[in-house]
N, C-alpha and C positions, 0 to 999 in steps of 0.2 A: 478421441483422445490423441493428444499431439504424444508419438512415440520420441520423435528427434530429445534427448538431453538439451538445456540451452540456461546459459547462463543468467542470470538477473540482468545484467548487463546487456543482454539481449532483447529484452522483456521495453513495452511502451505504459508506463504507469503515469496514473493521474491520483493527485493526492487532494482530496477533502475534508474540509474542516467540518467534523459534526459535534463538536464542543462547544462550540461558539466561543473562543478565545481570541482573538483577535492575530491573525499573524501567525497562528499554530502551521496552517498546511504550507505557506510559505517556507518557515525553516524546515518543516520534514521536507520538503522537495530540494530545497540547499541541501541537505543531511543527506539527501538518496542522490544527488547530483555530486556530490565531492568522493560517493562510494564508485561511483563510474557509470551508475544505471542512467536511463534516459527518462525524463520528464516532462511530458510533452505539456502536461496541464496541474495548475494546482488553482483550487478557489473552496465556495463556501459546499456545504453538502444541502440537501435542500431541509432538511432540519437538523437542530443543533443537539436534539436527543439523545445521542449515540454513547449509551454509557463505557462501551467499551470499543477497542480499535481491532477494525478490521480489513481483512484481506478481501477483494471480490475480483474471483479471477474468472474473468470472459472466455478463455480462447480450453478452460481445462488442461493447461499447463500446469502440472501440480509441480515435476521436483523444482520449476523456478519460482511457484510461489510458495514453497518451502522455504528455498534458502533467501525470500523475501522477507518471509517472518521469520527467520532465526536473525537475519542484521538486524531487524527492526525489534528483536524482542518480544512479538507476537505471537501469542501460544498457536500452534499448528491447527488447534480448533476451532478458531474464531477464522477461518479462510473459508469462504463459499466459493464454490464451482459452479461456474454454469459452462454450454455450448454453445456460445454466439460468435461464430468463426467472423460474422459483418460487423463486427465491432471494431473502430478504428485504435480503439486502446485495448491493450494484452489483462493490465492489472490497475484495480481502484483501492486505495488505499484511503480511509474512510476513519480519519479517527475520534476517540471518543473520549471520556472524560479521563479513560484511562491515561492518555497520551501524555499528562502534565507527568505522572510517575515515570510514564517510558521511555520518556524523553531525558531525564534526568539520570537514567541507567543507559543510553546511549556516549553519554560524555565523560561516563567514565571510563 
């Protein structure tokens, strides 16, 4: 478990489109990129099933993928942890059908 505190800002997040919407993980990575975090990757997820959006955090850095899902509106529940410190990205942001709502509650 990474003990250091570290901002979202510090954090290498890739955002995936599991909705199949066309364009969806592009503006979430515009949307995470104008908040100041780093976006190293966004594309398709490898299926577009994903009824609802989630966090999947590699490195078990929970409080930055906490306050990951509080900007993005994602309930703290739907965030998986794993231990893969050989992971070239921190956090994968995976959304899902929910994304067309959550997104709509981000611009306001």
């Amino acid at each position: 478990m990474n003990e250091k505190e570290e901002s979202p800002k510090a954090i290498n997040v890739e955002v995936l489109n599991g909705l199949g919407l066309p364009g969806s993980a592009k503006v979430a990575a515009r949307y995470l990129k104008k908040k100041g975090l780093k976006v190293s990757k966004f594309g398709n997820a490898g299926t577009f099933s994903y009824d609802e959006t989630l966090i999947v955090d590699w490195k078990g850095n929970v409080s930055a993928s906490l306050l990951l899902s509080k900007l993005l509106k994602i309930d703290p529940s739907k965030i998986i942890v794993y231990d893969k410190p050989s992971k070239t990205i921190d956090v994968t942001v995976v959304l899902g059908k929910d994304w067309k709502q959550l997104s709509e509650q981000l611009k306001k």
